[in-house]
N, C-alpha and C positions, 0 to 999 in steps of 0.2 A: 421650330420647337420652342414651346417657352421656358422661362425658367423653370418654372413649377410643374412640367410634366417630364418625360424621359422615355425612350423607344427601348423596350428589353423583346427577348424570344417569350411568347405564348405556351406556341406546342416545338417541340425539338425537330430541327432538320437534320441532315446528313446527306453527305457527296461520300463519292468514290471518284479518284483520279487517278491513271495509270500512266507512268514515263517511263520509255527502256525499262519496259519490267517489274519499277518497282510500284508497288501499289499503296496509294493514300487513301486514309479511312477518315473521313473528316463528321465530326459531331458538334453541332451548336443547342446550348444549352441554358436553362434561364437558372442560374444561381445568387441566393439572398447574401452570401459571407463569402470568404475565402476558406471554413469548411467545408461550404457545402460543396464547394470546387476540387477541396480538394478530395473528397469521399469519392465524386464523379471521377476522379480520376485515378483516384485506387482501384475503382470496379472498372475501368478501361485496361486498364495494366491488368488487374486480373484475368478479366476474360480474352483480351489480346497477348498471353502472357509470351508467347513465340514473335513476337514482333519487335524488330529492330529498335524501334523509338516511338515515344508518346509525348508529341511537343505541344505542347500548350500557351495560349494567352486569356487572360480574363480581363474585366473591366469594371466595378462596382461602384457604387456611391452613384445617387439622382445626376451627378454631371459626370462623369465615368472618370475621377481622376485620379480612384483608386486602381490603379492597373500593376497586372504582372506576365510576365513572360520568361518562357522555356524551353532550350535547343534541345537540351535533352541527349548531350552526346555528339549531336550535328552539326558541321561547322560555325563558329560564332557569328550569330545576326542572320542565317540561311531561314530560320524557322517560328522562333517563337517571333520577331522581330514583323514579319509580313502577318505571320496570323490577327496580331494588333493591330496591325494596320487596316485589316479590312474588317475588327471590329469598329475601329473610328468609320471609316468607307460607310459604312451600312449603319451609323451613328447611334448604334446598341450600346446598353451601359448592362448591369447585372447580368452579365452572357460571359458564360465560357465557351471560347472553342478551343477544339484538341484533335488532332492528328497524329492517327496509328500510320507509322511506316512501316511496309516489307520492303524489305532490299531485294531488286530483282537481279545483283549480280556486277550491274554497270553505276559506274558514278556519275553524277549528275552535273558536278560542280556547282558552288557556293551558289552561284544565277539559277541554275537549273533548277535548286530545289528551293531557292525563294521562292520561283515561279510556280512549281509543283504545289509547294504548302502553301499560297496565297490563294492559287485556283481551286484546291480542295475547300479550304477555308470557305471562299467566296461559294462554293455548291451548297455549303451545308446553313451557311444563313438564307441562302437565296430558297432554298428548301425551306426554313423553318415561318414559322408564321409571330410575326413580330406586330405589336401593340405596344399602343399610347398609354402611359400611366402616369396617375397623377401624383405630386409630393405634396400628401397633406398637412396641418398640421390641428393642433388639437391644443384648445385651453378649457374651462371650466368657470362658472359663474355661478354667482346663488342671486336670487332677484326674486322677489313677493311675488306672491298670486295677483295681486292687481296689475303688473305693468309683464307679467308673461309676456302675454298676447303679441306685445308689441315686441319683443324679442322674437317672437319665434318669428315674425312678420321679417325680420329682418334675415333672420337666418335663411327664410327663403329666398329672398330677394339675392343673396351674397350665394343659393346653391349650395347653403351648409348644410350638414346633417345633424343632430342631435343623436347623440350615442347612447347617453345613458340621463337618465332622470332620478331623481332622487327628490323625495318629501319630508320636510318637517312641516310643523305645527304652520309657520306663519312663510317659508319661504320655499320655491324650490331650486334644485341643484343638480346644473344642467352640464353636461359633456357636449362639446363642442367640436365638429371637425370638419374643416371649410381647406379649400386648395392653399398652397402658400403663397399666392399672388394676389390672394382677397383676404386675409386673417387680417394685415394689419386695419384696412380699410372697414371691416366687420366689429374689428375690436372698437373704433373710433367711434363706430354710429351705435353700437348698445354699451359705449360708457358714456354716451349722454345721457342713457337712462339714467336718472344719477342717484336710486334705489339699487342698481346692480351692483355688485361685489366681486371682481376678479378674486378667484382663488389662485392662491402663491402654488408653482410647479412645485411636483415634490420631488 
């Protein structure tokens, strides 16, 4: 993987794992924030509202180093602990997963339901349909009608897009959005245009 791309879920999987009884509901899920994680797992707890436990880990940020995890009641490090782990395993960033417990009666012990909640975990990404995505990044430029041409020349060459346009009288005013592992190199070769004008982030 490069730096400038990142493996998240597509479309959502789910496992079901059963041990002595008890039963794991496991859900993998493509989430942009830590609300959006955590709404998914309001609506989990709501519709699983008879179930023992809803242990979660997520992973955010283009290199996943935003991460959290939760037992949820279950012995310390048995749960939320292995389900991050087989986020890194399967080297998904903007993913939650979460696993609904029923207690079938029997204990597990701390091993048992590592194993439990790592192998549901592992169902529900191996279910889900996971994609490459890119971190782009975007600046802007103003540069005359005469030396366009040769901009936009470059922006293909670098597999930039141009987002938005914009006209005045004698210049135009260009949006700009190329991967992050070509921007700097993009920005070098059209500020030798030396009619172009980086515009200041706002």
């Amino acid at each position: 993987m490069n730096n400038d791309s990142y493996l998240t879920v597509a479309t959502p999987g789910e496992g079901n794992f059963t041990e002595k009884r008890s039963r794991f509901l496991a859900f993998a899920l493509h989430v942009e924030n830590e609300d959006e994680a955590k709404q998914h797992l309001a609506e989990l707890r709501k519709k699983y509202y008879d179930a023992r436990h809803v242990c979660y880990a997520y992973a955010l940020g283009p290199d996943g180093a935003q991460t959290r995890s939760n037992d949820d009641g279950e012995p310390s490090g048995s749960a939320g602990k292995p389900l991050l782990g087989q986020l890194r395993s399967f080297g998904v960033t903007f993913t939650l997963v979460a696993v609904v417990r029923y207690f079938g009666g029997v204990k597990l012990g701390t091993g048992g339901l590592a194993v439990a909640y790592k192998t549901a975990a592992a169902e529900a990404l191996a279910a889900a349909t996971l994609e490459e995505r890119l971190v782009m990044a975007t600046f802007r430029i103003s540069v005359p009608y005469a030396d366009a041409d040769a901009v936009l020349r470059h922006c293909r060459e670098e597999e930039a897009a141009v987002t938005d346009r914009q006209y005045s009288a004698t210049d135009m005013l260009l949006t700009i959005s190329v991967r992050q592992g070509s921007c700097e190199r993009l920005k070098e070769r059209i500020g030798r245009i030396f009619s172009v004008k980086f515009c200041r982030e706002e």
